[in-house]
C-alpha positions in Angstrom: 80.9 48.9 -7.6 84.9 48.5 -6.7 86.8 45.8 -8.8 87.6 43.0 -6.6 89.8 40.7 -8.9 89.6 38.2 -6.2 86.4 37.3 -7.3 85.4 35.4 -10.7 82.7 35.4 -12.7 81.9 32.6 -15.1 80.7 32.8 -18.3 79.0 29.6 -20.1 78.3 29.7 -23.7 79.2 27.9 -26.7 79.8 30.8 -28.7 82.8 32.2 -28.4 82.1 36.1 -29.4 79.4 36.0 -27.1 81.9 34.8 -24.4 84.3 37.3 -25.7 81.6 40.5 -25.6 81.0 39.2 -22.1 84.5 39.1 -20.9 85.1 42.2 -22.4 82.3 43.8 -20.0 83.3 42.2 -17.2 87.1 41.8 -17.0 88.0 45.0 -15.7 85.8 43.9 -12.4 86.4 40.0 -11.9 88.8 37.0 -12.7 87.0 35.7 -16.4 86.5 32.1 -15.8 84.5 30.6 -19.3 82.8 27.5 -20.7 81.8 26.2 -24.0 78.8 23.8 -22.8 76.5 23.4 -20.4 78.7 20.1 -18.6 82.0 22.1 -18.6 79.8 25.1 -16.8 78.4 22.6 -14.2 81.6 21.4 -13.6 83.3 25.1 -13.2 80.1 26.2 -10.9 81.1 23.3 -8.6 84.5 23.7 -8.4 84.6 27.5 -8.1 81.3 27.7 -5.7 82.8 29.3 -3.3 84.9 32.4 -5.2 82.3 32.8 -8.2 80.0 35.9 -7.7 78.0 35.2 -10.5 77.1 32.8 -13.7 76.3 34.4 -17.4 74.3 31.3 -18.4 73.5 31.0 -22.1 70.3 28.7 -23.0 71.2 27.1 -26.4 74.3 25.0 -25.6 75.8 21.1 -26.7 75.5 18.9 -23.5 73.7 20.5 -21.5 71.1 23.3 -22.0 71.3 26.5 -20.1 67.7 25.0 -18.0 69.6 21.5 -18.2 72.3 23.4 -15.7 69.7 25.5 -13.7 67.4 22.2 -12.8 71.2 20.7 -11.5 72.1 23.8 -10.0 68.6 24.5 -7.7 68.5 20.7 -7.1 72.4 21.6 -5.4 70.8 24.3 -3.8 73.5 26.3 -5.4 71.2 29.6 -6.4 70.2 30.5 -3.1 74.4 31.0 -2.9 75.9 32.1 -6.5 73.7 34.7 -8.7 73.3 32.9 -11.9 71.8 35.7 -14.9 69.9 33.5 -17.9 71.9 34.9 -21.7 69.0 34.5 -24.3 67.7 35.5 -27.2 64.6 33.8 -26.5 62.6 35.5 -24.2 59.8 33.2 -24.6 57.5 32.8 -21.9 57.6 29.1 -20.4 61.6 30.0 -20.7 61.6 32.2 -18.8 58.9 30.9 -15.9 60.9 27.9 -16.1 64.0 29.7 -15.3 62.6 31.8 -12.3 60.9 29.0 -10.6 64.6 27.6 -10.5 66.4 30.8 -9.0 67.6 32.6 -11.7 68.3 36.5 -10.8 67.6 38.2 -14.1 67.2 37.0 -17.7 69.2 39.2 -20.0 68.2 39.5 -23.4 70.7 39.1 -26.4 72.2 41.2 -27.6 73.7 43.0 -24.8 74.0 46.6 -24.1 77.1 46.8 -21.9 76.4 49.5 -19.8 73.2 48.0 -18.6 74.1 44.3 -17.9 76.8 45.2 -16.0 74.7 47.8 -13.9 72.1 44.9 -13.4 74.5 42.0 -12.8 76.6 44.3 -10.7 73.7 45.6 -8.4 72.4 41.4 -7.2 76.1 41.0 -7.0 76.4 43.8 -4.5 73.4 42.7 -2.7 74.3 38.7 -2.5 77.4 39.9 -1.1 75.9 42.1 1.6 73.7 39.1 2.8 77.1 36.5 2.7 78.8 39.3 5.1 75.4 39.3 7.3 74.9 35.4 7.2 79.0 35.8 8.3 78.4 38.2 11.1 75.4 35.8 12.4 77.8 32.7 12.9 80.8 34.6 14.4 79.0 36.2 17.2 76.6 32.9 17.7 79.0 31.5 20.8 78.7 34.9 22.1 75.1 35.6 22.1 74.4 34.7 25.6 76.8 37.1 26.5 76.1 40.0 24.3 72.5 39.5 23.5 71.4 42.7 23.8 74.3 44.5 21.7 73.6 41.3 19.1 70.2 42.0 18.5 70.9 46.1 18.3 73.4 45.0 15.4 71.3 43.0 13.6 68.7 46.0 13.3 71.8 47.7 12.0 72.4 45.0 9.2 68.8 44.5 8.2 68.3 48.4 8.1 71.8 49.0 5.9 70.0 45.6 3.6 66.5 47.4 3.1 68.5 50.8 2.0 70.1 48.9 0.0 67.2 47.4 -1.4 65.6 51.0 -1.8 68.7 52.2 -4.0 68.5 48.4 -6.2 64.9 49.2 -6.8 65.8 52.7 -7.9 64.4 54.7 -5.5 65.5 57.8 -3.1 67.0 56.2 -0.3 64.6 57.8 2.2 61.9 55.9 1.6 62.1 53.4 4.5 62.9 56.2 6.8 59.6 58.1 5.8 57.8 55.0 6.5 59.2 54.9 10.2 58.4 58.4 10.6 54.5 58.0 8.8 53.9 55.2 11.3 55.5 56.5 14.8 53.5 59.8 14.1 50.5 58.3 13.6 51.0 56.2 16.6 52.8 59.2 19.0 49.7 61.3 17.8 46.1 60.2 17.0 44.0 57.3 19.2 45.7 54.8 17.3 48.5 54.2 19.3 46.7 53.9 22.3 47.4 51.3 24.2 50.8 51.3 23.2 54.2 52.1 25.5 56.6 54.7 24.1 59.2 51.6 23.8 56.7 49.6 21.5 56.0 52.4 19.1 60.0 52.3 18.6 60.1 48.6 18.0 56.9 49.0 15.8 59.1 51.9 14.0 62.0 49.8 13.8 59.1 46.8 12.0 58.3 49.6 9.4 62.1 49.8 8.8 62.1 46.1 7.2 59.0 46.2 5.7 60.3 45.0 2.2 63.3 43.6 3.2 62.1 40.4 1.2 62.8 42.6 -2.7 65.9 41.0 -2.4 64.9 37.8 -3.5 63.0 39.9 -6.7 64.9 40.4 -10.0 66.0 43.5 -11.4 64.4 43.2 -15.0 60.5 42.7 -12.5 61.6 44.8 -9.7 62.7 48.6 -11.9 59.9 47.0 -15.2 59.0 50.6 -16.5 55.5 49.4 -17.7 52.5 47.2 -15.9 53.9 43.8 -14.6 52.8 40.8 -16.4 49.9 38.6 -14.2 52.9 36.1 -13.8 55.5 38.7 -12.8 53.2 40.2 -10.3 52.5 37.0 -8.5 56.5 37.0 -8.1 56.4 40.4 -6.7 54.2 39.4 -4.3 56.0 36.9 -3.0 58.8 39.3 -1.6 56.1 39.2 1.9 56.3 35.9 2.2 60.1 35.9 1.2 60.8 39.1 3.8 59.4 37.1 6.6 61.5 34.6 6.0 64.5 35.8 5.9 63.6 37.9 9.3 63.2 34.4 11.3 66.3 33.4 9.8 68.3 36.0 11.6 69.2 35.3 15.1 69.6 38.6 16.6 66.3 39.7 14.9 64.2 37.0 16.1 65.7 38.0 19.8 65.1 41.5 19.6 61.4 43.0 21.0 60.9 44.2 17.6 61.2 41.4 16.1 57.5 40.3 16.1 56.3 43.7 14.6 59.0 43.1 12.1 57.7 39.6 11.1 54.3 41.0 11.1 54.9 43.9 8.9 57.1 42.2 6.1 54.2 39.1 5.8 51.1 41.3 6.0 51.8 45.3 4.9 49.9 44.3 1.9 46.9 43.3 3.2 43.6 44.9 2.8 40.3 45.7 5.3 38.4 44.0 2.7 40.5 40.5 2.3 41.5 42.2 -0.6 45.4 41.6 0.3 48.0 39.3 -0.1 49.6 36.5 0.9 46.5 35.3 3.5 43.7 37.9 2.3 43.1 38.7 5.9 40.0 40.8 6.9 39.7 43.9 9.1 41.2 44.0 12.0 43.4 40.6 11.2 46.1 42.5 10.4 47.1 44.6 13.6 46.8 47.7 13.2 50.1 48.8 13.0 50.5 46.8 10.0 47.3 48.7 8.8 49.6 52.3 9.5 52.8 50.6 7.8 50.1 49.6 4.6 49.5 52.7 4.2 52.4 54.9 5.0 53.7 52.7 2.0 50.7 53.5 -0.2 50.9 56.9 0.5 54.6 57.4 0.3 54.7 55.5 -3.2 52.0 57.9 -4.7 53.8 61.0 -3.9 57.5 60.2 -5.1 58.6 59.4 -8.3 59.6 56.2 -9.3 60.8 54.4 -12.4 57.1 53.5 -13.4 55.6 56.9 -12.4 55.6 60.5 -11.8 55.0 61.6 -8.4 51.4 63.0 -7.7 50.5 66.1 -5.6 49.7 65.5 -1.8 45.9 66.1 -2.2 45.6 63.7 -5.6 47.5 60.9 -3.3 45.1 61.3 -0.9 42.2 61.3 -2.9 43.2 58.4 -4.3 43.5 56.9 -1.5 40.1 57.6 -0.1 38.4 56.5 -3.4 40.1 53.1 -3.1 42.2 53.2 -5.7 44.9 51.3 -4.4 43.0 49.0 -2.1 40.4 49.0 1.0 41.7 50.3 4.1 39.9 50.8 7.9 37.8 53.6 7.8 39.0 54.9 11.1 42.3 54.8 10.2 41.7 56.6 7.0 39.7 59.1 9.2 43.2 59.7 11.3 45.3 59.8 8.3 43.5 62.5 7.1 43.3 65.0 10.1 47.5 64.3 10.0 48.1 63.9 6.4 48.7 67.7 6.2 51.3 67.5 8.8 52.7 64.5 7.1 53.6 66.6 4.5 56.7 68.1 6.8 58.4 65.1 5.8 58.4 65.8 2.0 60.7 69.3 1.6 59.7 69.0 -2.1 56.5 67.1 -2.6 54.3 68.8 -5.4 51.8 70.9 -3.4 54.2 71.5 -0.8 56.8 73.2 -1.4 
């Protein structure tokens, strides 16, 4: 990340070498702005609001606790706008429920390992600030919409593609994973009977879906979202909720809600987790509930995930993935679509240079 000195970042703890240690991180990226309690940093959050990119928020303070600040703070609505990372030493489980249910990005155990906060605090800054200049780019062009529709809506494709690379990179992955998706899906579609029915022009706007399928990470922290080992039962229910949170932010985006693709989009972020057998999430829908073009985007995902490497895993072979697959090891899917996957799944290896079994 580039220093931008112009921003601040406030750090709120009644210790004062744990303000220092922090400062010291930090100072070389953003204007140091500190507090001693919890009432001073309440007070600095709502004069500052609009230059602060994020809050170190310590839990143990005179005043006002560190949840004392994040219950005023989400009541302000002020975490949907300012990143705010919890400082503890205490990583005690209804502290740290608490503390999510009330916006907090990340909880940051003491002590600190420099190199790592700042990677973590730096990347949700990064991506906060991609979705101010996108909220930014929505308002200036909204008295020109009528006028521009068409070149609006192709720019907001462009914005919510560069945010789910983005995502892809925060969740410390290749890159080209959304990409692989779109070309998983529009094959299947350009290339077995499942696509019948379809026009060449809906097979792009179903490609462009698959694009944005989990645009909604961005609302997942960085400590749940790159967790080496299995997720807790309580952090997986948050990552689940990135369907429910993609959608959202989709129909929140004018230009995307006016584009053709937009109901595909909507569709895909929601439902891509869904199973044949109601097995899913977030509605358990059965069979042929979820359109089938969700169904490819399902799993394209599955499929892709298996064969690359990611923080939690190695990547498996082509035929193990597949196998896998089939056995229903990572959920029920329709049998005719497995049937089609599986007389292409060879040629989808052309999209993996490198994949184990492939090269």
């Amino acid at each position: 990340m580039n220093g931008d000195k112009d921003a601040s970042l406030l750090i709120i703890d009644d210790e004062m070498v744990n303000r220092a240690i922090l400062a010291n991180i930090f100072s070389p990226e953003y204007a140091i702005i500190e507090a001693e309690d919890g009432q001073e940093g309440l007070d600095a959050i709502q004069a500052n609001a609009d230059r602060l990119s994020a809050v170190m928020l310590d839990v143990v303070m005179p005043r006002l606790n560190g949840i004392e600040v994040l219950r005023r703070l989400h009541q302000l609505e002020l975490t949907d706008r300012i990143p705010v990372f919890l400082i503890t030493a205490d990583a005690c489980s209804d502290t740290m429920r608490e503390a999510y249910s009330l916006g907090v990005m990340d909880v940051i155990l003491k002590p600190v390992v420099p190199y790592v906060v700042r990677r973590r605090v730096n990347s949700v800054v990064e991506l906060f600030r991609a979705r101010r200049m996108l909220g930014a780019e929505v308002e200036r062009q909204r008295d020109q919409l009528l006028l521009q529709a068409q070149q609006l809506a192709e720019m907001g494709i462009g914005m919510v593609e560069a945010l789910a690379t983005a995502i892809e990179f925060r969740s410390d992955e290749s890159g080209q994973h959304v990409h692989r998706i779109h070309d998983i899906t529009c094959h299947l579609l350009h290339n077995t009977p499942l696509g019948e029915g379809l026009t060449q022009e809906q097979i792009q706007q179903i490609g462009l879906g698959a694009i944005t399928h989990d645009v909604g990470k961005i609302s997942i922290p960085d400590a749940i979202l790159n967790k080496k080992g299995r997720l807790t039962a309580e952090e997986y229910e948050l990552m689940k909720t990135h369907t429910v949170k993609g959608a959202e932010l989709l129909s929140r985006i004018p230009q995307m809600r006016e584009h053709a693709a937009y109901r595909y989009a909507y569709d895909i972020a929601l439902h891509h987790h869904e199973r044949w057998d109601g097995g899913g999430y977030p509605h358990h829908l059965v069979g042929d509930e979820t359109p089938i073009w969700t169904q490819i985007v399902s799993l394209a995902d599955v499929y892709d995930a298996l064969v690359s490497k990611r923080c939690y895993k190695e990547a498996f072979s082509a035929q193990t993935a597949t196998d896998m697959i089939l056995r229903g090891e990572c959920g029920v899917f329709n049998p005719r679509l497995l049937e089609y996957f599986c007389q292409e799944e060879p040629v989808l290896r052309r999209f993996y240079p490198c994949m184990k079994g492939a090269c």
